[in-house]
C-alpha positions in Angstrom: -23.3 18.0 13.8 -22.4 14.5 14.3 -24.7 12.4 16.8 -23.0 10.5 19.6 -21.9 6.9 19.0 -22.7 3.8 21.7 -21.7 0.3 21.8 -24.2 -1.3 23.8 -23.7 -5.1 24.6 -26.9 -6.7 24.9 -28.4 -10.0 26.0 -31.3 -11.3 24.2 -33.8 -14.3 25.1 -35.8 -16.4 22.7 -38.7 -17.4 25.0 -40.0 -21.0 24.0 -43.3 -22.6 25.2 -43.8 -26.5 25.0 -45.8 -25.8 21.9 -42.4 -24.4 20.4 -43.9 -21.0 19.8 -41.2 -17.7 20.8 -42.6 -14.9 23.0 -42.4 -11.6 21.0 -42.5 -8.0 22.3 -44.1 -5.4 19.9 -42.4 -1.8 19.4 -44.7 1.1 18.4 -41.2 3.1 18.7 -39.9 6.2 20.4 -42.6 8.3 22.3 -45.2 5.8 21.1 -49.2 7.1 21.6 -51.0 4.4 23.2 -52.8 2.4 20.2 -50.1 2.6 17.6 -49.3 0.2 15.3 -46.3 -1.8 16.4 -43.6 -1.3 14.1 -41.4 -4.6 14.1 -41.3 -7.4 16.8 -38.4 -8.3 18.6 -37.0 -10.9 21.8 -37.0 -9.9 25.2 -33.8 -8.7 26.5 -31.8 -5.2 26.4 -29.0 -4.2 28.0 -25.6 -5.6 29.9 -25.4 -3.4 33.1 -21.7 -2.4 34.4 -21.1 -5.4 36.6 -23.6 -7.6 34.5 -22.4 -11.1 32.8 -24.3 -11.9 29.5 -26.5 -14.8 31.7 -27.1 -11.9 34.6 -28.0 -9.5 32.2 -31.0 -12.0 30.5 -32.0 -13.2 33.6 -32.6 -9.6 35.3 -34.4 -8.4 31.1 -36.5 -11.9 31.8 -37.8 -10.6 35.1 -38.1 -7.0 34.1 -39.9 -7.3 31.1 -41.7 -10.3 31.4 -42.2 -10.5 35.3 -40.1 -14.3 34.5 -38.1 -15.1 37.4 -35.4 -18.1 35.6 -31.7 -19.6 36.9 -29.2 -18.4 34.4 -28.1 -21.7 34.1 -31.3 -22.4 32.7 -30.1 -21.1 29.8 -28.9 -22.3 26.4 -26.3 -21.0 24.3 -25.5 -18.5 23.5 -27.5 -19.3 20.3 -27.2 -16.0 18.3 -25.1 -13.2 17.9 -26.1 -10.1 16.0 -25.0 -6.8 15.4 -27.5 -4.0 15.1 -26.5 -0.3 14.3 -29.6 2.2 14.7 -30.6 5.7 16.0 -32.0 6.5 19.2 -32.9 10.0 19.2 -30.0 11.9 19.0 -27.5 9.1 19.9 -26.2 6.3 17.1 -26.6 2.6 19.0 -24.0 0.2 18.0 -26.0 -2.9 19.8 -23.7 -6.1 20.3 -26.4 -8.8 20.7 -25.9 -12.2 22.4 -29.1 -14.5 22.2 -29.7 -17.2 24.5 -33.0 -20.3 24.3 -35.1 -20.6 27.3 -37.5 -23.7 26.3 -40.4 -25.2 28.0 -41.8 -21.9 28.9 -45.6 -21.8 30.8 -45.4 -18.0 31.7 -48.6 -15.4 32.1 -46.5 -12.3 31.3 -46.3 -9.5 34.0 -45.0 -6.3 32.8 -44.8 -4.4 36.1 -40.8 -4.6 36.1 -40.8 -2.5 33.3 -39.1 0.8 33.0 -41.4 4.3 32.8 -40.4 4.2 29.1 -40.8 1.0 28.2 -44.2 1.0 30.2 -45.0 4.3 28.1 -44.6 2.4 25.0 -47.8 0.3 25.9 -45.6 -2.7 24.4 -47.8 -6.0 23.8 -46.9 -9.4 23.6 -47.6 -12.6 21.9 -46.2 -15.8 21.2 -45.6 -17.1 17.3 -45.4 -20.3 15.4 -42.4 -20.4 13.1 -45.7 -20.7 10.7 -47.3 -17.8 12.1 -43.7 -16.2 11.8 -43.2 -17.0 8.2 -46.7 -16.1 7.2 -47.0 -12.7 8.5 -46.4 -9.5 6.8 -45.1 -7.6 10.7 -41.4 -7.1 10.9 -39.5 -8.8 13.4 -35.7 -8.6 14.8 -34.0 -9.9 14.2 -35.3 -9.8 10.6 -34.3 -13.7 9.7 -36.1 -14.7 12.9 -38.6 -17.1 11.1 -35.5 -19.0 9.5 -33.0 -18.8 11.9 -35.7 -20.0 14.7 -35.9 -23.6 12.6 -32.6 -24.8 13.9 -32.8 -23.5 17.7 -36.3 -25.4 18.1 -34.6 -28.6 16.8 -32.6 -28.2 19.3 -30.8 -28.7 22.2 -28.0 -26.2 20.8 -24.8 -28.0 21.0 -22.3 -25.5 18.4 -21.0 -22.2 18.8 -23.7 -19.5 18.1 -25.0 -18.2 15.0 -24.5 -14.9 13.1 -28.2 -14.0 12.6 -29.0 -10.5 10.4 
């Protein structure tokens, strides 16, 4: 049996503070148990609704996950773009990423916009230095985050965006 196929376009966010740390989500996976070890870290985002811009579809992710109400032209970029092929249950995701900057964050995260599923997955949070990032042993998406994250916080981003793995 061959599992279904998606191609999902998606809308990612790095999440700057004024101390240029990113705000990272943790995964513990499908049908997490509460206490888990997270599994890899990753931007907030998800994704593009029928209907939904790129821009839309970060700003309503940013107020979903995070409880971050923002202007889409607050945004910068696109930044990023990565593609990310992975199962989801029974279903192959072909995820189209676009990655926008939002800098000069001060946000107390509130998760309540979440979905039942994503509330399920008792997902934290945390911000990280590009040392912190570089340093640590967790895995993070996308997986040259650390690097690629050097050239965004110089920023503002002024070229066409980046293919980041």
């Amino acid at each position: 049996m061959t599992a279904a196929s998606w191609v999902r376009p998606a809308s990612r966010v790095l999440v700057i503070d004024p101390q240029q740390r990113v705000l990272l989500l943790g995964s513990r996976g499908p049908a997490a148990q509460l206490g888990q070890p997270v599994r890899f870290w990753y931007t907030p985002g998800g994704g593009v609704e029928d209907g939904e811009d790129l821009r839309t579809a970060a700003v309503r992710e940013l107020a979903e996950e995070l409880g971050l109400l923002v202007d889409p032209a607050a945004l910068e970029g696109p930044v990023w773009l990565r593609r990310h092929v992975w199962p989801w249950g029974e279903t192959v995701v072909d995820s189209r990423e676009t990655y926008f900057a939002l800098r000069d964050v001060v946000h107390t995260v509130d998760p309540s916009g979440r979905t039942d599923e994503e509330l399920a997955d008792d997902q934290p949070h945390r911000w990280w230095s590009v040392a912190e990032l570089t340093a640590s042993t967790e895995s993070f998406a996308p997986r040259s985050l650390a690097g690629s994250l050097v050239e965004v916080l110089a920023g503002p981003w002024a070229g066409p965006p980046r293919i980041v793995d």
